[in-house]
Structures are given as C-alpha cells and as structure tokens.
LORO-443748 format. One record per residue (C-alpha): residue in one letter; x, y, z. Coordinates in Angstrom, 1 decimal, m for minus. Example, Ala and Ser with C-alpha at 12.3 -4.5 7.8 and 13.67 -1.06 7.14 Angstrom:
BEGIN
<pt residu="A" px="12.3" py="m4.5" pz="7.8"/>
<pt residu="S" px="13.7" py="m1.1" pz="7.1"/>
END
This chain:
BEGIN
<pt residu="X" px="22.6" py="39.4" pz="30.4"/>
<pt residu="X" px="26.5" py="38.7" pz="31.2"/>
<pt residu="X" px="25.1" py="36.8" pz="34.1"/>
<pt residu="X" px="23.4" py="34.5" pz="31.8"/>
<pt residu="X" px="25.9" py="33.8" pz="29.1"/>
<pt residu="X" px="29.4" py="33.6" pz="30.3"/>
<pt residu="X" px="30.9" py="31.9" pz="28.0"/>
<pt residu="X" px="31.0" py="32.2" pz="24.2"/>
<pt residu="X" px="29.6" py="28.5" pz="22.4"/>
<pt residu="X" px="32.2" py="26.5" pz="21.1"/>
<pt residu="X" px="33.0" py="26.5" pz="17.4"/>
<pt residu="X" px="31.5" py="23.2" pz="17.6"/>
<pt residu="X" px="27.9" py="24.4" pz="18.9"/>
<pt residu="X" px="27.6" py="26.7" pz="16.2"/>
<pt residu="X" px="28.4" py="23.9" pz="13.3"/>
<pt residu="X" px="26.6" py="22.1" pz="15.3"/>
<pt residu="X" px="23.6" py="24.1" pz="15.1"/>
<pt residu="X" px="24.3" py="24.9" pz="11.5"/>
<pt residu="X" px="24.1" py="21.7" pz="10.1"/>
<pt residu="X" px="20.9" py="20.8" pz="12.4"/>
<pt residu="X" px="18.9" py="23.8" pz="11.1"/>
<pt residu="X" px="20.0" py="23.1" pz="7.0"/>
<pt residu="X" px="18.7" py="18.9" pz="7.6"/>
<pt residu="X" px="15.1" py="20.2" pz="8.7"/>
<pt residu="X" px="14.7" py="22.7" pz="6.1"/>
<pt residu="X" px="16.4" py="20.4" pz="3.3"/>
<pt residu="X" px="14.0" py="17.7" pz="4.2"/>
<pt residu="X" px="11.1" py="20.0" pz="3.9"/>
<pt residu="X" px="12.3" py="21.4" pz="0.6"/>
<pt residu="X" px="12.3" py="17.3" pz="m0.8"/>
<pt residu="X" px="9.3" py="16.6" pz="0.6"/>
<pt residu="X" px="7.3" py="19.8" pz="m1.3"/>
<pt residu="X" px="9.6" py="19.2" pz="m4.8"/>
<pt residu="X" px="7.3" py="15.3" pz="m4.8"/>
<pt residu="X" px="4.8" py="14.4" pz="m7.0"/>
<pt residu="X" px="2.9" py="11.9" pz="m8.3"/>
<pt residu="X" px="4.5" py="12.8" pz="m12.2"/>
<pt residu="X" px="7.7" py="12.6" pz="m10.5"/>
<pt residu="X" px="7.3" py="8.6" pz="m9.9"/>
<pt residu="X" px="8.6" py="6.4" pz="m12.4"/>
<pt residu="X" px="6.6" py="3.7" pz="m14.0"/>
<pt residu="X" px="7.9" py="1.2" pz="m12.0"/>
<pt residu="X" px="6.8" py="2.8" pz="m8.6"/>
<pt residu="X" px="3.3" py="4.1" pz="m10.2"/>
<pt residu="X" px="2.5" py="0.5" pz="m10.9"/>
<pt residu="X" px="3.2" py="m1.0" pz="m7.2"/>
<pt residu="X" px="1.3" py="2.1" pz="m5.8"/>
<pt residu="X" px="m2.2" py="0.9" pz="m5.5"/>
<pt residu="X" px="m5.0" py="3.6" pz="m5.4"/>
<pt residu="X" px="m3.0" py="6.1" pz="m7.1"/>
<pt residu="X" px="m5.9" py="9.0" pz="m7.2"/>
<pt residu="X" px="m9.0" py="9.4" pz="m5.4"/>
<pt residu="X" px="m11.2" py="6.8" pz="m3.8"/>
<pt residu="X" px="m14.9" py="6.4" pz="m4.9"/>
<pt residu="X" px="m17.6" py="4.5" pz="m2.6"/>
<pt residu="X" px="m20.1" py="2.7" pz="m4.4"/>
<pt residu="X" px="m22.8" py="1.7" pz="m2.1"/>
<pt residu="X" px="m25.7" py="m0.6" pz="m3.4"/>
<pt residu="X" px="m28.9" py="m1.3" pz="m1.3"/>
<pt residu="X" px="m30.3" py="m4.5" pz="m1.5"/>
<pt residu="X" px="m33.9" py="m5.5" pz="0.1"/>
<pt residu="X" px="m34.2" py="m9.3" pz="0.8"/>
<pt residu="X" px="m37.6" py="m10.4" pz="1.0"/>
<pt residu="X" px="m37.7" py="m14.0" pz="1.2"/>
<pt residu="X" px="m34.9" py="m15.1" pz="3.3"/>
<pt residu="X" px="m33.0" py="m18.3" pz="2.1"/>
<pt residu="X" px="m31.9" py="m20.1" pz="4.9"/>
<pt residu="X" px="m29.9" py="m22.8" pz="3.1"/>
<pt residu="X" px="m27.5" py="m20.3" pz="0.6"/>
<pt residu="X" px="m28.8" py="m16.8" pz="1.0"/>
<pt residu="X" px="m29.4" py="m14.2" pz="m0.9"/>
<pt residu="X" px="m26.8" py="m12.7" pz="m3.4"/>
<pt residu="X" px="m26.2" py="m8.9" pz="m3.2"/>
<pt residu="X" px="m23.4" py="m6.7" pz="m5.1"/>
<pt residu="X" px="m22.1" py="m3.8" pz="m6.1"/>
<pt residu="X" px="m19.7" py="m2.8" pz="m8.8"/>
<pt residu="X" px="m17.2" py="m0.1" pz="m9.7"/>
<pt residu="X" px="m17.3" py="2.2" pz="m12.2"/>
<pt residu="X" px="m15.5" py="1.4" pz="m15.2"/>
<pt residu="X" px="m11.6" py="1.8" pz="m14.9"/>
<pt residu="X" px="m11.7" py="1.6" pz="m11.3"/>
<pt residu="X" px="m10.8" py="m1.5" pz="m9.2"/>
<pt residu="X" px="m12.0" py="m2.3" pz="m6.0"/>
<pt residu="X" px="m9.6" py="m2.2" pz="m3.0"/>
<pt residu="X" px="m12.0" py="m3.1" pz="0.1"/>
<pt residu="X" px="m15.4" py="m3.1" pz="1.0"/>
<pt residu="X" px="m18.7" py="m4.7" pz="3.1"/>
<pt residu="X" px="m22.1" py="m5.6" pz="4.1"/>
<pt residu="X" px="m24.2" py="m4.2" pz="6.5"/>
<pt residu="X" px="m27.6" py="m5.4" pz="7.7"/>
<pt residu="X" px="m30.6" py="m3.7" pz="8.7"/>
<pt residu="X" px="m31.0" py="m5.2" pz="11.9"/>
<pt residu="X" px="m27.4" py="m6.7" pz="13.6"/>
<pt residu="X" px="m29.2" py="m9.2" pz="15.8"/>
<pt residu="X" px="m31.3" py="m11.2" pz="12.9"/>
<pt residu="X" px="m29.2" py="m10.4" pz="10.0"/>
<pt residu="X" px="m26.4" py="m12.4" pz="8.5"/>
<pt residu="X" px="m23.9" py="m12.3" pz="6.3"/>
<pt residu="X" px="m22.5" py="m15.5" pz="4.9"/>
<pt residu="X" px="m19.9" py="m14.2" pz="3.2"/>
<pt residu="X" px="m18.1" py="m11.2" pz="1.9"/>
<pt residu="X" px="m15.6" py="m10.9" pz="m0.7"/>
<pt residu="X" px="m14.2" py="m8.7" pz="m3.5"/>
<pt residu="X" px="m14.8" py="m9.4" pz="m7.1"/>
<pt residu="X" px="m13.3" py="m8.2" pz="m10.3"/>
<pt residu="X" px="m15.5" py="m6.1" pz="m11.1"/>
<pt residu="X" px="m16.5" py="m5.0" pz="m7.5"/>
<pt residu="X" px="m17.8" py="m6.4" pz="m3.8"/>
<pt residu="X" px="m20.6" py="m9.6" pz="m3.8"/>
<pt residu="X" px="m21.4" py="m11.1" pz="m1.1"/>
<pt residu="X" px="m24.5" py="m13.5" pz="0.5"/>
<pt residu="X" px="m26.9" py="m12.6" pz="3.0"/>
<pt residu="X" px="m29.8" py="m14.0" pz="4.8"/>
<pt residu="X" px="m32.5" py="m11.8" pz="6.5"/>
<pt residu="X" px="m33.5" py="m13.7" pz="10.0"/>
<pt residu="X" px="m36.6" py="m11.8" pz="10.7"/>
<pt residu="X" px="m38.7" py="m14.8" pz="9.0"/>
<pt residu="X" px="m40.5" py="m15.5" pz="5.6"/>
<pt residu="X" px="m42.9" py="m12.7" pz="5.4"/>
<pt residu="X" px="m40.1" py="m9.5" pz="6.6"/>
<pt residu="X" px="m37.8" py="m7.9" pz="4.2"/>
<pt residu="X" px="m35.0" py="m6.4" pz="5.2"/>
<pt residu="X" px="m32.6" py="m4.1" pz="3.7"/>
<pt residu="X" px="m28.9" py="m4.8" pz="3.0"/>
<pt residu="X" px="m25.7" py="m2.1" pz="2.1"/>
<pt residu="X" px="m23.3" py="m3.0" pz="0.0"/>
<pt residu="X" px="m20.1" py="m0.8" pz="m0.4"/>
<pt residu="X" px="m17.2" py="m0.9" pz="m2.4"/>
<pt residu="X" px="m14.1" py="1.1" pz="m2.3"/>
<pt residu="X" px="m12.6" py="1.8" pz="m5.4"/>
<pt residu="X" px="m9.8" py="3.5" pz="m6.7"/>
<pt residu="X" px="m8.0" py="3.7" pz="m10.5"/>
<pt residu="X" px="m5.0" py="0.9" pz="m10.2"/>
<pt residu="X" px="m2.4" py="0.9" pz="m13.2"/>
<pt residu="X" px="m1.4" py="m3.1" pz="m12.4"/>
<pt residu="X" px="m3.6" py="m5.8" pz="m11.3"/>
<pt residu="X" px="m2.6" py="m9.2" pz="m10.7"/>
<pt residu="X" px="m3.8" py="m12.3" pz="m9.2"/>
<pt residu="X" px="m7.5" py="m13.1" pz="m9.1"/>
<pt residu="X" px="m10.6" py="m12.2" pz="m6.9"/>
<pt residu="X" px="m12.0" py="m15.6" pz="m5.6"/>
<pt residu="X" px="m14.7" py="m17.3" pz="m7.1"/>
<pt residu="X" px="m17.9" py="m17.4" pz="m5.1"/>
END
C-alpha cells in the first residue's frame, strides 16, 4: 500500500473533493423538496398538462364515402379537460384518407374519406389527448 500512495493529497484535493460531493447531494436534496403545490400561480398557469393525460379515442364507420368534402369524425374531452394533441387513423392506409386533422375546443375533428368505393365501410379512430389546463388562450381553428 505505501507503494501505491506516496504522497499525501494536497489540502486542495480534499476541498476539492469536499465541495464536489456536497453539490451532488445538495442538488438531489432540491430536486426531491419539488412539487407541484410548491409552484406559484404564475408558473402553474404556463405549465400546460399539469396532471395526468387521458386518451379519448372515438371510432367512426364511414359508409358512403364522400369524395368531394368527406366525412366528419370527432372526439371530445371530458369536461374540464383540454385537448393538447391528437389524430386519425384509417382502417386501411392504402385507400383511406384523411383530409384534415385539427384540434378543437372541445376536442380533435377531423374529415375523412373511405377509398374502398360506394358500397365498403370502413372504420376510422379518432384520439384525443387531453389533460386539465388552468390557462387557455388563443383559439382552435375553425373547420
């Protein structure tokens, strides 16, 4: 062992190492002593999402396609929740379309158009993430 060590560390080192091993454990301490209560307002209304996420998914079946403007499909949040994201999803990727997609204030709309011809119905999925929100502003477009 006197082989390995043959010098003492500087008085430098062992600040050094002092001061290294009370920043990681003061960090940690700060990072456990955080809560959501311990927000103010201020940063509780920029926070969007503050609480858990709930999908609402909505199947739609299309049965006679409309070529020109599509067929409407939606689904909404439950009350006091506001959507954050969301989709459509066809049955079949290769024949179905989507003509548009968009949020909503009260949840996710969208048109769709089923390409498998007049007499097949397909099905659509709508789904809507939503989460509780304390501050909304601007608005959802208009379809």
């Amino acid at each position: 062992m006197r082989k390995f060590m043959k010098r003492r560390p500087s008085g430098a080192m062992i600040v050094a190492v002092i001061a290294l091993v009370m920043a990681m454990t003061g960090g940690a301490i700060a990072a456990k002593q955080i809560k959501l209560g311990s927000l103010t307002d201020g940063a509780k209304n920029k926070t969007v999402g503050v609480g858990k996420l709930t999908y609402v998914t909505q199947s739609h079946v299309v049965p006679n396609p409309d070529p020109t403007n599509g067929t409407e499909v939606t689904a909404t949040c439950p009350s006091g929740l506001k959507v954050i994201g969301g989709g459509i999803k066809g049955e079949n990727p290769n024949e179905d379309f989507v003509f548009d997609s968009y949020p909503t204030s009260t949840g996710w709309k969208g048109r769709v158009y089923s390409g498998g011809g007049p007499t097949v119905s397909r099905t659509f999925v709508v789904t809507a993430i939503c989460a509780p929100s304390r501050v909304v502003s601007g608005a959802p477009p208009s379809s």
